[in-house]
C-alpha positions in Angstrom: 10.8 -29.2 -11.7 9.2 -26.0 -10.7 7.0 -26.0 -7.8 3.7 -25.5 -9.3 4.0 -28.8 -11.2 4.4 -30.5 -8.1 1.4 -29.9 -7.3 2.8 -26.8 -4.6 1.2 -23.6 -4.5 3.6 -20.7 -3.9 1.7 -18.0 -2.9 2.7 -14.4 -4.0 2.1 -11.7 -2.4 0.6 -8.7 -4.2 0.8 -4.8 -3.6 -1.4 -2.3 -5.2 -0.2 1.3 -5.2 -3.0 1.7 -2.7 -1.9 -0.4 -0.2 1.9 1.4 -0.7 0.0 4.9 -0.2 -1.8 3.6 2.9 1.7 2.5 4.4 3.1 5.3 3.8 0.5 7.6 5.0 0.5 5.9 8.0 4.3 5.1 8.6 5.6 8.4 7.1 8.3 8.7 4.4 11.3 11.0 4.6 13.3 12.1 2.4 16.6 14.0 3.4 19.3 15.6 1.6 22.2 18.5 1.5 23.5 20.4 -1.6 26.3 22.4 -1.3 28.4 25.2 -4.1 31.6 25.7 -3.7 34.4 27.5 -5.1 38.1 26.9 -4.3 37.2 25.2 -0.9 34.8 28.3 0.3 31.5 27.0 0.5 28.8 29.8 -1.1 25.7 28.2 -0.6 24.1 25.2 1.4 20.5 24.0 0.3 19.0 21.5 3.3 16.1 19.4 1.4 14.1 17.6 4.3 10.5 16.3 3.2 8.1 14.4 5.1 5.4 12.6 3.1 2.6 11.5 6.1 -1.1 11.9 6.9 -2.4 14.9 8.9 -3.1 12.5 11.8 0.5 11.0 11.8 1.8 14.5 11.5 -0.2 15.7 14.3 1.2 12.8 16.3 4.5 13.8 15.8 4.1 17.0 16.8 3.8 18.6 12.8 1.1 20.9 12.9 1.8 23.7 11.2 -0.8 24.5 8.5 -3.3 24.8 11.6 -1.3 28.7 12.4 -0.2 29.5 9.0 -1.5 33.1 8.1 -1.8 32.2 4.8 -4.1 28.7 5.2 -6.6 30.8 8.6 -8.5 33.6 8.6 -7.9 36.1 11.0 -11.3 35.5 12.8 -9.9 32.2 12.8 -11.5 30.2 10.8 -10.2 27.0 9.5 -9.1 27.2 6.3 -7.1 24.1 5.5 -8.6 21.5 2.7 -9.9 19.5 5.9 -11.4 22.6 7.7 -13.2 23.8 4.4 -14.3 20.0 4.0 -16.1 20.0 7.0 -17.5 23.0 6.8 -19.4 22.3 3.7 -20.5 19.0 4.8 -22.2 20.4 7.8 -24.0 23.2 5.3 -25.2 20.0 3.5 -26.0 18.2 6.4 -28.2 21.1 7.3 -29.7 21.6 4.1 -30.3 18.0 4.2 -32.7 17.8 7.5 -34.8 21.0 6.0 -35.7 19.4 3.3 -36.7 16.2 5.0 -38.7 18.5 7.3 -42.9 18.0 7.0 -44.2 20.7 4.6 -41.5 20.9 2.2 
């Protein structure tokens, strides 16, 4: 007799592919692995794989911030110009153009 036919409700629990993002995000993933080509016991080449799959906040935590002094992602005025930085840059240009146009007059 199964347990819904007497009269027991086994609940089960459910995971969307969101939820599995947000623990991951928030937990951090890593993936870690060596390759290694050799010939006749005389190792040519070594490839060291390591990935981290995290927020920013969790990698700032750790102590991963990288992107932040990466020539390629700032300016050399130093401007931000990481996703996030470029994100909030453009909301505050609408936020300003925003409170002009709810200004009397307009």
């Amino acid at each position: 007799m199964s347990m819904q036919a007497r009269g027991v409700a086994v609940p089960r629990e459910t995971t969307t592919l969101a939820d599995l993002l947000d623990r991951v995000l928030d937990k951090g993933l890593v993936v870690a692995g060596d390759i290694s080509v050799s010939l006749a016991n005389v190792e040519l080449l070594t490839i060291r794989i390591r990935l981290l799959v995290c927020s920013i906040d969790k990698a700032e935590q750790i102590g991963l911030n990288w992107w932040k002094y990466d020539r390629e992602l700032t300016r050399r005025d130093g401007e931000d110009q990481t996703a996030i930085g470029r994100l909030e840059k453009r909301i505050a240009e609408l936020e300003r153009e925003l409170e002009r146009s709810r200004k009397p007059g307009r």
